[in-house]
C-alpha positions in Angstrom: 0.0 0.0 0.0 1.5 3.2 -0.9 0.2 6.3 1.3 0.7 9.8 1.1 0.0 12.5 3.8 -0.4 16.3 2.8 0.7 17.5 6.7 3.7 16.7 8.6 2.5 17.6 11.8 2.5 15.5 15.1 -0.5 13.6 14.1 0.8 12.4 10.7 4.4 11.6 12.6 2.4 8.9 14.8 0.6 7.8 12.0 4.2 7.3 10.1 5.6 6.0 12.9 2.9 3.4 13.7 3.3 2.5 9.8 6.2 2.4 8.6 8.2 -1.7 9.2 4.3 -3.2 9.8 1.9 -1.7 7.3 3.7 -0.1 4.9 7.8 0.3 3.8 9.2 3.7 4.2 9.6 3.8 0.6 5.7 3.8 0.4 5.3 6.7 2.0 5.2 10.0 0.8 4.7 13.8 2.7 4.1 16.9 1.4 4.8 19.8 3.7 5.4 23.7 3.1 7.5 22.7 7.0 11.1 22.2 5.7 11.7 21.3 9.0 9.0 18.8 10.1 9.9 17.1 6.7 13.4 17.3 7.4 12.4 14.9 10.5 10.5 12.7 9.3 12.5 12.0 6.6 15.5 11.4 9.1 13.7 9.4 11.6 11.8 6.9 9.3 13.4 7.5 5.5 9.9 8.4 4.0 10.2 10.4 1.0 9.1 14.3 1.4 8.2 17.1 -0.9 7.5 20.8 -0.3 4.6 20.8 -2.6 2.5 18.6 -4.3 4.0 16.4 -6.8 3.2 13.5 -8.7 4.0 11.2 -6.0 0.6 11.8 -5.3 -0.8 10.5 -7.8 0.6 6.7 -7.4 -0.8 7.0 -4.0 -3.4 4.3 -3.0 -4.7 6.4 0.1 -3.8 10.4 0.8 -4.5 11.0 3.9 -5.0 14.6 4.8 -3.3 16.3 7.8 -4.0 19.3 8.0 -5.8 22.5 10.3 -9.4 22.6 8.8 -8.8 26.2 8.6 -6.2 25.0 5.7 -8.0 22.2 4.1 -9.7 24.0 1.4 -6.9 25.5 0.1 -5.1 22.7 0.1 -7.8 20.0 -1.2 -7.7 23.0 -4.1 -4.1 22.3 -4.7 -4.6 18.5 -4.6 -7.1 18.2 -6.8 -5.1 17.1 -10.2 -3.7 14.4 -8.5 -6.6 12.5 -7.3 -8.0 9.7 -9.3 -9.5 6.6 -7.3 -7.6 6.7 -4.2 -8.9 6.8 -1.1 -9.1 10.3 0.9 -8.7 9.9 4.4 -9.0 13.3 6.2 -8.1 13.4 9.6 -9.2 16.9 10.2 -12.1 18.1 12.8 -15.4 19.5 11.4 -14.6 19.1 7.3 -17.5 17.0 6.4 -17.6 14.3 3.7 -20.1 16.5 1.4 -17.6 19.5 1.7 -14.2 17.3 1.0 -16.4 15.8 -1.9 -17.3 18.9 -3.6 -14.0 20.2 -3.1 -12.4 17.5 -5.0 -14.7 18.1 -7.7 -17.0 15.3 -7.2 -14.8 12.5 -5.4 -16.4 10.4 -3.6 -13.7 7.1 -1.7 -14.1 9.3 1.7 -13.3 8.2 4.7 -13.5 10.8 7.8 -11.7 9.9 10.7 -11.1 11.5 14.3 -8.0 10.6 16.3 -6.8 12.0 19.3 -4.1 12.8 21.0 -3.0 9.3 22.7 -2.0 7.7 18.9 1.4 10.1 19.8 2.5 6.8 21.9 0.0 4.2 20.0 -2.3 4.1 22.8 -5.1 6.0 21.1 -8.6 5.6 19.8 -10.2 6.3 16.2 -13.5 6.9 15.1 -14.2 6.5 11.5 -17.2 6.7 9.0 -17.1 5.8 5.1 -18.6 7.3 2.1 -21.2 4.5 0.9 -18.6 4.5 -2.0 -16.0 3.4 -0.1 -15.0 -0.3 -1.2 -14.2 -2.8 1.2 -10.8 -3.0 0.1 -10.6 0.8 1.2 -12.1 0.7 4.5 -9.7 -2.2 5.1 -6.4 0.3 4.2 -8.2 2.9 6.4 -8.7 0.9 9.5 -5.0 -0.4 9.0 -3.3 3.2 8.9 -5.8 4.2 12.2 -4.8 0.9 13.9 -1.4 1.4 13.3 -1.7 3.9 16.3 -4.2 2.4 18.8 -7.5 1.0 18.2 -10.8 1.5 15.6 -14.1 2.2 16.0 -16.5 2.4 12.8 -19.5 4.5 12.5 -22.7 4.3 10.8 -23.7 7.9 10.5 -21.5 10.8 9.9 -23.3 12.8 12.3 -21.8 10.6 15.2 -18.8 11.8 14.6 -19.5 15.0 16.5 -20.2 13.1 19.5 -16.9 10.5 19.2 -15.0 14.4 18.9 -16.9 15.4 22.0 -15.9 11.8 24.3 -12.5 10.8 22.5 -11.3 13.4 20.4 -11.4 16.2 23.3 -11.4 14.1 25.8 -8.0 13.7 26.8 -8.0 17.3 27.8 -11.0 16.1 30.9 -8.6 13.7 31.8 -5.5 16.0 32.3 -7.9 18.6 33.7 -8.8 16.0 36.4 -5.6 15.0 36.9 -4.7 18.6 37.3 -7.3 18.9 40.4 -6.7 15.7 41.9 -2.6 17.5 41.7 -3.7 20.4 43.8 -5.8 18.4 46.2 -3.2 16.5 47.1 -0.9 19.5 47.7 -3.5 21.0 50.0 -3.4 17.8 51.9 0.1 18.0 52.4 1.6 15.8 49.7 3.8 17.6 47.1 2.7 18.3 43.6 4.7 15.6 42.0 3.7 13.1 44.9 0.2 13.8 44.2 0.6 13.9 40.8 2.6 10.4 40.6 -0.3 8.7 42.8 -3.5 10.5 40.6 -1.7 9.1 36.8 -1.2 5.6 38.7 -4.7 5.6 40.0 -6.2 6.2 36.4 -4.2 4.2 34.7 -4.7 1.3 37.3 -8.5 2.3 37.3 -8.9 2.3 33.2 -7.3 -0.9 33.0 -9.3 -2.5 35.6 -12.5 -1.0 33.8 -11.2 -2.6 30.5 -10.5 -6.3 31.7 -13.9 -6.0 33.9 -16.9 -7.7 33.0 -18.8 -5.6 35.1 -20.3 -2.1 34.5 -18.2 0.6 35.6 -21.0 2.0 37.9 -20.4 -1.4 39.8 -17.1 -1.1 39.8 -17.7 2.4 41.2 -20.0 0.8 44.3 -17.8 -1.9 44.9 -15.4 1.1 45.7 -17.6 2.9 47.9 -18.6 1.7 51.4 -21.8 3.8 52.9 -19.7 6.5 55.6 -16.5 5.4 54.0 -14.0 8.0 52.3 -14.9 7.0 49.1 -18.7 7.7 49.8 -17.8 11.3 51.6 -16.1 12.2 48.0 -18.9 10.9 45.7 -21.2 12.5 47.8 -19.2 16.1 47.3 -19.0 15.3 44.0 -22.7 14.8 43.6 -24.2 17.5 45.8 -21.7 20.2 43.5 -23.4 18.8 40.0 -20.1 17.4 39.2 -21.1 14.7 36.8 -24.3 16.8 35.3 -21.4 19.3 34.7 -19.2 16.7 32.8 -22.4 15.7 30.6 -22.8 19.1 29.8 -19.4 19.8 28.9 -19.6 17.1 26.5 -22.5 18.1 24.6 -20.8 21.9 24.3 -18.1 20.0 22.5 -20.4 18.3 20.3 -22.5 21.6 19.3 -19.5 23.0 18.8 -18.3 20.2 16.6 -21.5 20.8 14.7 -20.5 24.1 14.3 -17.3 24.3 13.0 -18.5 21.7 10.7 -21.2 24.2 9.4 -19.0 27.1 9.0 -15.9 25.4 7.6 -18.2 23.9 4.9 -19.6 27.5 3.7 -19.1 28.4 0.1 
């Protein structure tokens, strides 16, 4: 499979990285960059090919998968356009929908949208994808490969979902540092130091994520089997409760996914 990116940025590096040895050769993959420097690396650390514009490397491509700010990716689909023929378009960029990418490239129609996050950096994140109804089988195969390289897949029937798999997994990272971040203070206040604190609240959600993922058991179980009525854990929940926290968090997570909607609407305007 030979794959091009149009982007060079941290994203596409995990992607490459994740690829290159176990789904594709080095010599298989091509990036196109305006970034001297980002190409620069990645042409030193895995011995991809690079180019500071597009070229016909392109056009031999099996899959481009695009890379870039959606604030770019009009532009650049513009720029792209006289090199796509049948391969498959994997965007990677928040809020450009299907239709738009498709009427950009005049008409194209092998789309497959996809949202990472930030995890895939160390191979430990989460993708989810929706496909054109074009999309062959063979395609949606070489997508789910090039997301897998970097953690694991998670297919989607409707496009619209994909504002709510931004809201959970593509921002979601951020809740988990911003909770990290309080339990960090917290245990300052209590007398630990910031690192101790910090060292015990990554361990704790590591420890607790893993046990959530080899459980059989709901995580609101696992939550009860936790708490003991008068217990510490039941004095926190109960805090937690009576200040709305978890109304909060639902909340926050349908912001994200109007929001998604949004920029989804305004990046597509003529």
């Amino acid at each position: 499979m030979k794959i091009a990116f149009i982007g060079g940025g941290n994203m596409a590096a995990a992607l490459i990285g994740g690829l290159v040895g176990k789904v594709a050769a080095a010599q298989d993959i091509h990036v196109v960059d305006l970034n001297a420097q980002a190409l620069a690396s990645l042409k030193d650390r895995f011995g991809v090919s690079v180019a500071p514009a597009m070229d016909g490397a392109l056009a031999s491509a099996d899959v481009v998968v695009l890379a870039v700010k959606p604030q770019q990716m009009r532009d650049v689909v513009g720029s792209l356009k006289p090199f796509i023929g049948a391969q498959l378009v994997v965007s990677i960029a928040a809020g450009i929908r299907m239709v738009d990418l498709s009427r950009w490239l005049d008409g194209h129609e092998a789309i497959v949208r996809a949202m990472p996050n930030t995890p895939a950096l160390i191979g430990k994140g989460i993708t989810g994808l929706v496909p054109h109804e074009k999309v062959s089988t063979l395609q949606r195969a070489q997508a789910d490969s090039i997301l897998k390289a970097v953690g694991q897949t998670l297919w989607l029937s409707d496009e619209a979902q994909i504002d709510a798999v931004t809201a959970v997994s593509g921002s979601g990272p951020a809740y988990v540092f911003y909770f990290l971040e309080a339990m960090e203070q917290a245990a300052a206040q209590l007398g630990l130091s910031p690192a101790e604190g910090l060292e015990l609240a990554k361990a704790t959600f590591e420890g607790a994520t893993e046990l959530a993922r080899r459980s059989e058991e709901s995580v609101a179980t696992l939550r009860e089997r936790v708490t003991s009525k008068g217990g510490t854990t039941y004095a926190a929940l109960t805090s937690l409760e009576q200040s709305g926290v978890k109304d909060a968090i639902v909340k926050a997570l349908q912001a994200a996914a109007v929001r998604s909607k949004e920029l989804g609407d305004e990046f597509g305007k003529a």
